[in-house]
C-alpha positions in Angstrom: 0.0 0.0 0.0 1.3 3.8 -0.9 -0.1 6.6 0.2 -0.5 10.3 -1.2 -1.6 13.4 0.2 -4.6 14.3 -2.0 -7.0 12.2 -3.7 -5.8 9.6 -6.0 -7.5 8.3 -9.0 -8.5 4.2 -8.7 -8.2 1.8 -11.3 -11.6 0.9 -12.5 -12.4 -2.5 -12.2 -15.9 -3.8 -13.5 -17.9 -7.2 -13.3 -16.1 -10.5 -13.2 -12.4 -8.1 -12.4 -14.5 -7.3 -9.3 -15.9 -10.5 -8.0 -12.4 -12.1 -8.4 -10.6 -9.3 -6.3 -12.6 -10.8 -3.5 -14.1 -13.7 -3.7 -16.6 -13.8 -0.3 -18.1 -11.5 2.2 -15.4 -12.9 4.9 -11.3 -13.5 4.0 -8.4 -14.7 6.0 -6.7 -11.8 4.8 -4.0 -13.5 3.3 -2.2 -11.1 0.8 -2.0 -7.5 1.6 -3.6 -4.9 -0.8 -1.7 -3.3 -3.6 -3.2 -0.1 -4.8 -2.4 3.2 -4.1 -4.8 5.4 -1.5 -4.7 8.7 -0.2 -3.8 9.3 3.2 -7.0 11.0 3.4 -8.9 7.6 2.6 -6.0 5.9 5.0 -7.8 7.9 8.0 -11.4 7.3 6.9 -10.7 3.7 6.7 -8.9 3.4 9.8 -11.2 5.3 12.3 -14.5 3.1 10.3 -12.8 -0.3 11.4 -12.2 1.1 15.0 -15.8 1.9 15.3 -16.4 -1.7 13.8 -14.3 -3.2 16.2 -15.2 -1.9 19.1 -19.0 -2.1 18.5 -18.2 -5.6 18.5 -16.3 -5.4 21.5 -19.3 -3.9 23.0 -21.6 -6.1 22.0 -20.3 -8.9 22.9 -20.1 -7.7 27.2 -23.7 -6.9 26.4 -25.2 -9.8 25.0 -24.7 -13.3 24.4 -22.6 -13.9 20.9 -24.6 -15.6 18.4 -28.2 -14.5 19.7 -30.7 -12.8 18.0 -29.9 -9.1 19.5 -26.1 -9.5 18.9 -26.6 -10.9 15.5 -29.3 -8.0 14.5 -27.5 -5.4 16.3 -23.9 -6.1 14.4 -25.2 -6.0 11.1 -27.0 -2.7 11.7 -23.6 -1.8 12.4 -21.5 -3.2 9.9 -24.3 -2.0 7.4 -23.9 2.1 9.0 -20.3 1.7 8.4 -20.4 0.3 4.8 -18.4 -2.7 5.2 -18.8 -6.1 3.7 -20.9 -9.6 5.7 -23.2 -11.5 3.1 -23.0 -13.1 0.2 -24.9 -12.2 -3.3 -25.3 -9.0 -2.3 -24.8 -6.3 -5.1 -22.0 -3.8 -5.6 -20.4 -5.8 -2.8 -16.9 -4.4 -4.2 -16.4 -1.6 -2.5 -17.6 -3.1 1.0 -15.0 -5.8 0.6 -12.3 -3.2 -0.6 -12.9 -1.2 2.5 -12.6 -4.1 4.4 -10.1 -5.6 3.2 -7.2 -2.1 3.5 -8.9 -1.1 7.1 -7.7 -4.2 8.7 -4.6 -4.0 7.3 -4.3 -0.6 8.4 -5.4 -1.7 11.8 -2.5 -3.9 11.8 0.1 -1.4 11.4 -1.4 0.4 14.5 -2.2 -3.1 16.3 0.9 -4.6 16.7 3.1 -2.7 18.8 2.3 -4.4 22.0 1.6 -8.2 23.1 -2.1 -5.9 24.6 -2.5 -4.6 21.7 -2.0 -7.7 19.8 -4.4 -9.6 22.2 -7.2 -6.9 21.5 -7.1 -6.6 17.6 -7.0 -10.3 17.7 -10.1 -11.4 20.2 -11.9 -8.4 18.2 -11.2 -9.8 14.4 -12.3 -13.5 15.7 -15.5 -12.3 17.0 -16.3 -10.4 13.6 -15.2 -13.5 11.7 -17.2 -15.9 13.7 -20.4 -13.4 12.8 -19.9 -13.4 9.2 -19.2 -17.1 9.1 -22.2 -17.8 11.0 -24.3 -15.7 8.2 -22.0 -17.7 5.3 -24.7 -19.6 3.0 -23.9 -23.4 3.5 -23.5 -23.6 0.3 -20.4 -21.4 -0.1 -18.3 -22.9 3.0 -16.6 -25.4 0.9 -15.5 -22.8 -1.6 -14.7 -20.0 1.3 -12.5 -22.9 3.3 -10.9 -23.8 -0.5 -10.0 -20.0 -1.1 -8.7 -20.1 2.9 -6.0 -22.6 2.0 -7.9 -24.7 4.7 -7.8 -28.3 3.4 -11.5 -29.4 5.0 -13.9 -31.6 2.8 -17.4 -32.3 3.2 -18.0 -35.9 3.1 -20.4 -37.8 0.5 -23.9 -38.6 1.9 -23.3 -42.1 2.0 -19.6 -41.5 4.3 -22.4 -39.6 6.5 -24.6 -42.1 6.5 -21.9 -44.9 7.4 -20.6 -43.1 10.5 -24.5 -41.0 11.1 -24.4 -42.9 14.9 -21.4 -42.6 15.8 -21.1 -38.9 14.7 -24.2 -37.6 16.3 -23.4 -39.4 19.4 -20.2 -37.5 19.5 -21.5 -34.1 18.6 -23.3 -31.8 21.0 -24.1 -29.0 18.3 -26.2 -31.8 16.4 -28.4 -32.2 18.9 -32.4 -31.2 17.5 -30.4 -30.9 14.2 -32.2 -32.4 11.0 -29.3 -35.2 10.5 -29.9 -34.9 6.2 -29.6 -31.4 5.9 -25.9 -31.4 8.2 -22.5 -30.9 6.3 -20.0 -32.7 8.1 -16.2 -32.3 7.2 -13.4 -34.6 7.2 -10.6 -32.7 9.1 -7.0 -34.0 10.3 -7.1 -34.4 13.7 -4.2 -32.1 15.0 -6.3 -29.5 13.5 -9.7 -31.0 16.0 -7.7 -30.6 19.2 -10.1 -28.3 21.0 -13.1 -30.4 19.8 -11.4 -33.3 21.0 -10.3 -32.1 24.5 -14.0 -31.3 25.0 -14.8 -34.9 23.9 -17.2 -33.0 21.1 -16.2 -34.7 18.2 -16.1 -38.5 16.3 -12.4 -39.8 15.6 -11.0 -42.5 12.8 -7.8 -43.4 11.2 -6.7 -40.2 12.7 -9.5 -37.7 11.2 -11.9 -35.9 12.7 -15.5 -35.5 11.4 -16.9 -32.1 12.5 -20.3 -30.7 11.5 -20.5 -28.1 10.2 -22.1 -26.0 13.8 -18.7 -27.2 15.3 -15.9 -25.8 12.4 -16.0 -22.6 13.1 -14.0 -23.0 16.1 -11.4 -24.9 14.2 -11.6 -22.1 12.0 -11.2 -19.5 14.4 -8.2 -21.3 15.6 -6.4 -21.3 12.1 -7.6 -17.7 11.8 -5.9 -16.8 14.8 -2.7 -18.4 14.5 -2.7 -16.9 11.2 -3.2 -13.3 12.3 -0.7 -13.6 15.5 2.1 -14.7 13.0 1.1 -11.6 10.5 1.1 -8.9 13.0 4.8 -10.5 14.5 5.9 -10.3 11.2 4.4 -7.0 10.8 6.0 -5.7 14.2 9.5 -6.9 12.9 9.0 -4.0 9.6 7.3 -1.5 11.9 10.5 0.9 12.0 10.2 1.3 8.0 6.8 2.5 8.4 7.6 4.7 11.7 9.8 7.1 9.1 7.5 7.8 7.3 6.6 11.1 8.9 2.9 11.0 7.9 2.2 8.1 9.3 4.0 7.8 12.8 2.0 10.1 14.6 -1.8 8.7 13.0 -0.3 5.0 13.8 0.5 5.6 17.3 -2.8 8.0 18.3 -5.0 4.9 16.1 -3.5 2.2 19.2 -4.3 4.1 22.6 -7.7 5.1 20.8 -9.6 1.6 21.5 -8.2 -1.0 23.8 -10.4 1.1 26.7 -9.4 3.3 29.2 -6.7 1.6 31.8 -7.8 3.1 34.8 -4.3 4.1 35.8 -3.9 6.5 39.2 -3.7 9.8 37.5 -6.5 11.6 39.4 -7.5 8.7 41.4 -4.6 8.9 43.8 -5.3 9.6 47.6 -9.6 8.8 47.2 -9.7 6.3 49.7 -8.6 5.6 52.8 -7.1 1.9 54.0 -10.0 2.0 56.3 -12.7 2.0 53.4 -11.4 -1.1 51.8 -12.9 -3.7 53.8 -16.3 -2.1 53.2 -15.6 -1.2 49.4 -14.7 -5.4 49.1 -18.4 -6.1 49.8 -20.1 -3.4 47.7 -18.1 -2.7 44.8 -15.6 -4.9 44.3 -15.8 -7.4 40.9 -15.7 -10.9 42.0 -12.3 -11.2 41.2 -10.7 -8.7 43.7 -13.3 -9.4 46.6 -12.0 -13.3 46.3 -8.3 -12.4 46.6 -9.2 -9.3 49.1 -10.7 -12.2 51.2 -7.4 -14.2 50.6 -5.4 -12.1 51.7 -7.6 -11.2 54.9 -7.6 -14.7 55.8 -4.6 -15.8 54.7 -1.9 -12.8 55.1 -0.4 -13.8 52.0 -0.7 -13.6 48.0 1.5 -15.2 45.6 3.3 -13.0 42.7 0.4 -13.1 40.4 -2.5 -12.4 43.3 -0.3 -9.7 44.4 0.1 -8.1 40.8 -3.4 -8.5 39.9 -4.9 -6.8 43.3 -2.2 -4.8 43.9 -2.4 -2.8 40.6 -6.6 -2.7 41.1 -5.8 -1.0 44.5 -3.5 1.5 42.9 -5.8 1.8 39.8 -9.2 3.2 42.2 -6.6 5.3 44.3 -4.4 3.8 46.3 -1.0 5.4 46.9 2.5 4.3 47.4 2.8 5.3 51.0 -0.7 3.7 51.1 -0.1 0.4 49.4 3.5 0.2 51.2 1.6 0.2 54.2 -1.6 -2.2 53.1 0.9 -4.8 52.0 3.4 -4.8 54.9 1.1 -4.7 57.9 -1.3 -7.7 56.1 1.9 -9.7 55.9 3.4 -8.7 59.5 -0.1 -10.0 60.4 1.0 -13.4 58.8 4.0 -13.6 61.0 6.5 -12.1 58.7 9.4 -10.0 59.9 9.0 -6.2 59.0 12.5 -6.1 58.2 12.1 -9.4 55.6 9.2 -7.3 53.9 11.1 -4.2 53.5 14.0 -6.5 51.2 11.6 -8.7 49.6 8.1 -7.1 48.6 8.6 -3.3 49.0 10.7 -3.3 45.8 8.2 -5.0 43.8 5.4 -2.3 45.0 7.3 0.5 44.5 8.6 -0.7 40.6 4.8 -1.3 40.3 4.5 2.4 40.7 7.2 3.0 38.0 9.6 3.9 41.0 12.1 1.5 40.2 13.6 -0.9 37.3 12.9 1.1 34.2 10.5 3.2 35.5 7.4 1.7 34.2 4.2 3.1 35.3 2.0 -0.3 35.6 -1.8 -0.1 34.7 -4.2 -2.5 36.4 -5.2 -5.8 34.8 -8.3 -5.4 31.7 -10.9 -7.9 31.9 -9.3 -9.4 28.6 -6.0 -9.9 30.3 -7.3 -11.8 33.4 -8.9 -14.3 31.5 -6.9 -14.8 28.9 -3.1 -14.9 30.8 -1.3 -16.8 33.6 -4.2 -18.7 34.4 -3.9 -19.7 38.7 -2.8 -22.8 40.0 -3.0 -24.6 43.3 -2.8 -22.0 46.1 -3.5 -18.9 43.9 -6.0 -16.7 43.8 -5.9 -14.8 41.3 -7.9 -15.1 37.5 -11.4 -14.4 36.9 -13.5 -16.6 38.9 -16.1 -17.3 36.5 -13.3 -18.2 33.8 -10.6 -20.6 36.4 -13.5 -21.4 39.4 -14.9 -25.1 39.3 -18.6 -24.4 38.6 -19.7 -26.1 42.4 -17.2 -23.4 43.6 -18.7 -20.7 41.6 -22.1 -21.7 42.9 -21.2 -21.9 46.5 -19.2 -18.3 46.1 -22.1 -16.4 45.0 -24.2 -18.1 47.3 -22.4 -16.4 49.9 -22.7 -13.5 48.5 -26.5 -13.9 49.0 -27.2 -14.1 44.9 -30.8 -15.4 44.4 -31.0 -18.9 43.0 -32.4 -17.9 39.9 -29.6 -15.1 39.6 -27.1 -18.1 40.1 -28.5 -20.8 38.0 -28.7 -17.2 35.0 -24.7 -16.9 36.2 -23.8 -20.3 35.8 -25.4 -20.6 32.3 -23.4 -17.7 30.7 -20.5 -19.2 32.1 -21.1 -22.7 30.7 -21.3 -20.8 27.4 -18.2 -19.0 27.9 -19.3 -15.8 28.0 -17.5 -14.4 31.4 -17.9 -10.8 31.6 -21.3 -11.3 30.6 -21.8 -13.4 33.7 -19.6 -10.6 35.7 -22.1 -7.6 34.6 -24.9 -10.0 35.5 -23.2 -10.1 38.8 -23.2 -6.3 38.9 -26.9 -5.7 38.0 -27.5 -8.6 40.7 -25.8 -7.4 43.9 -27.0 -3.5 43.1 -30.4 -4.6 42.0 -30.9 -2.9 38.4 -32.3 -4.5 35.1 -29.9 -3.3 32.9 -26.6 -1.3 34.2 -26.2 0.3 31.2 -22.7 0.3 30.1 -20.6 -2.7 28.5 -17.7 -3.9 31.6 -14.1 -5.2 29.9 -12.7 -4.0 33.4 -12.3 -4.7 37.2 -11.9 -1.1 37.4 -15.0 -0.3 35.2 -16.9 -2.1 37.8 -15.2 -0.4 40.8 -15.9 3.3 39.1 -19.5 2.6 38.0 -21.0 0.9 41.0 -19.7 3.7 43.3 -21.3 6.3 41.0 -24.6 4.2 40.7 -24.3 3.1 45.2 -23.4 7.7 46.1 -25.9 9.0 43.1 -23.7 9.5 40.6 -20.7 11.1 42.3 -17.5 9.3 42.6 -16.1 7.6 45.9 -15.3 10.0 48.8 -12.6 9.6 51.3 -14.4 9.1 54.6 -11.5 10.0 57.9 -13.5 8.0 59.7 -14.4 3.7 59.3 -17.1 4.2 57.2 -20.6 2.3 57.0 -21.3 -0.3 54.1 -23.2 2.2 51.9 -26.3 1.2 50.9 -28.0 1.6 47.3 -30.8 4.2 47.0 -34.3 3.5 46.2 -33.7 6.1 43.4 -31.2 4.3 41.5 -32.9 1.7 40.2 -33.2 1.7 36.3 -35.6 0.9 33.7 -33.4 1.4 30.6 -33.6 -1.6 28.3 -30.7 -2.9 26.3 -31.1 -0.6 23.5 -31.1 2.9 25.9 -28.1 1.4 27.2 -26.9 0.8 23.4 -27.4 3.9 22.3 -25.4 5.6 25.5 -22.5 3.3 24.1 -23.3 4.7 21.0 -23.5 8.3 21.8 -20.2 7.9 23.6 -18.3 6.0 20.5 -19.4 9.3 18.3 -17.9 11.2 20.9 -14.7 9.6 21.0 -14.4 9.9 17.1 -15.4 13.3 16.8 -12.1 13.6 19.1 -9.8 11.2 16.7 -11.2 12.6 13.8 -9.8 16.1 14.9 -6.6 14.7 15.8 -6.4 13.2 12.1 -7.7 16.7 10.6 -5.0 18.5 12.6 -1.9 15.9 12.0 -2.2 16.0 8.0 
């Protein structure tokens, strides 16, 4: 791709040139675009995808992926935004195009960072899963072919050999018209997932997967695929960093959407030491209550407990004196020797604060990371409990934290469907008693913020000099929004943002 300042003349492609540029409504993105485009186009394209992308960020903390509501909702968006995600459409060109050059451009922007890298990635998957799951069945065979993913459908009569022993295998078949089921013949390194799970039939080392179970393998290829690109890509980053007109648009593009990260900056001093216990029980996000409680009980967290809550604490205000002294007299408690602390753990908190070492200001853990990284092992504490808790634990945990039955038994379905921080903002609207909280969590600090707004009236925490009383929630903040008020707040607030990065881009060219 080259870029010019002013607009730039296309070559004009018509019928069959056009349909073999791109092939389907969905692509692997496999080889980079070619043509020339403005830098003026560069922009337009780049802030369009970011709004994609984070619509379906959005969506999917707000609703379950693959229902009704997420489905309608994304392809209202993708539709306002003019990008590609069904077949035999017409003038699907220039959909596709756009497509097609935004994520590369995202790329440049998306791959400076492992978080970075983590977000673009998650993001793509979930837009790829969408259009696949809208793909006609009878153009998967020839979207897999023009993948480079070797999966073949099977002959009726190969289905009809193995029909018992596949549908016994196969959750997703389940209810499923057995005739009107593709199934595909896939090599079994490339099943691993579905195999783990015990979802899937296997012979003479293949797999055969309906057709409702190869996305995942898909998704899998997709993503190993895309982490590869954008290492590659971060290896010829310097190249593009010269050029002048880019640098600055590249780096303002990746700290415009991975969320805010809820570092100290204004934060620091709000609470006292004395208002933690109390904060724990009414605004804490399961995750930090359970390793809050750990540490209570236990005077102790391992490395990655101590990381994780130590950078929330910092995150809704905690200072270094303050933290220095949380940390120290919770371990003294546990029979250390003050002296032992100071050498060993009083390092770590103050490089935490970007004190020491290189100077790194640390930012508290994002939902994202938590669930996705260093999951806990025997004796830790950390991790997101409805992503690493054992689903009897789960059960028993929000029992004690007096969740409803038929809260918990809503809980523990979104978790057996994977969907976490959906299950976490359930949590919210449970414990402060609202329908609909109105605001998409990604997070720990999101939930800290927002439930102290909703529990004082909308004002932030205050620091009491006192031990405070457990606040209690106000008749008054209950709310009736429905899930589209609460849509169009995210909505409103996206347009905001971009009015913001549009300026920036106005002002840099």
């Amino acid at each position: 791709m080259e870029f010019s300042g002013g607009k730039r003349r296309r070559l004009r492609l018509v019928g069959d040139q056009k349909n073999a540029c791109y092939l389907h409504s969905l692509q692997f993105y496999l080889e980079p675009p070619s043509e020339n485009i403005s830098l003026i186009e560069f922009e337009n394209l780049a802030i369009d995808r970011l709004k994609l992308l984070k619509t379906v960020e959005n969506l999917g903390v707000s609703y379950v992926k693959g229902t009704e509501q997420y489905q309608s909702k994304l392809e209202a968006e993708i539709r306002k935004l003019k990008f590609s995600f069904r077949e035999n459409l017409e003038d699907e060109y220039e959909p596709r195009r756009r497509d097609h050059i935004s994520h590369f451009i995202l790329r440049l922007a998306y791959c400076q960072s492992e978080d970075l890298r983590r977000w673009f990635i998650q993001q793509e998957m979930d837009l790829l899963r969408f259009r696949f799951s809208i793909l006609p069945k009878d153009k998967i065979q020839n979207f897999l072919k023009d993948s480079h993913l070797q999966f073949e459908a099977i002959s009726d009569d190969e289905k009809t050999l193995r029909e018992e022993a596949i549908y016994a295998s196969s959750l997703s078949l389940s209810g499923a018209p057995w005739k009107l089921e593709s199934v595909y013949k896939i090599p079994f390194a490339d099943a691993l997932d579905l195999f783990r799970g015990r979802r899937v039939y296997l012979e003479d080392g293949f797999a055969y997967v309906p057709v409702k179970d190869i996305v995942a393998i898909i998704l899998n290829e997709f993503r190993a695929k895309l982490s590869k690109a954008l290492a590659l890509t971060a290896r010829t980053l310097p190249a593009v960093q010269s050029d002048e007109r880019l640098q600055p648009l590249l780096s303002h593009l990746s700290h415009s959407y991975t969320g805010q990260d809820y570092s100290v900056q204004g934060n620091s001093g709000k609470i006292s030491l004395d208002q933690i216990d109390s904060l724990s029980t009414t605004s804490f996000p399961p995750c930090m209550r359970q390793l809050h409680k750990a540490l209570r009980e236990n005077h102790h967290l391992r490395h990655g407990g101590r990381m994780q809550y130590g950078l929330f604490l910092k995150g809704i205000g905690l200072t270094l004196e303050q933290a220095l002294q949380f940390w120290k007299r919770e371990f003294v408690r546990g029979k250390m020797d003050p002296d032992k602390f100071d050498r060993g753990y009083s390092y770590n908190i103050r490089h935490s604060f970007g004190k020491e070492g290189k100077r790194t200001d640390y930012t508290p853990y994002s939902c994202m990371k938590i669930i996705l990284t260093n999951p806990p092992g025997q004796g830790d504490y950390h991790g997101c409990p409805f992503r690493h808790s054992d689903p009897e634990l789960l059960k028993q945990k929000l029992q004690s934290y007096e969740i409803s039955p038929q809260g918990i038994s809503q809980i523990l379905d979104l978790v057996k469907g994977t969907h976490y921080q959906v299950a976490c903002q359930k949590y919210f609207e449970m414990i402060h008693n609202v329908d609909d909280c109105g605001f998409s969590l990604n997070h720990p600090n999101q939930f800290f913020v927002e439930s102290q707004r909703m529990l004082n009236g909308g004002k932030d925490v205050k620091k009491e000099s006192s031990q405070p009383e457990t606040p209690q929630a106000k008749p008054g903040v209950q709310k009736t929004r429905d899930a589209s008020s609460a849509l169009a707040s995210l909505n409103s607030s996206l347009e905001m943002d971009m009015e913001g990065l549009e300026d920036y881009f106005t002002q840099a060219v």
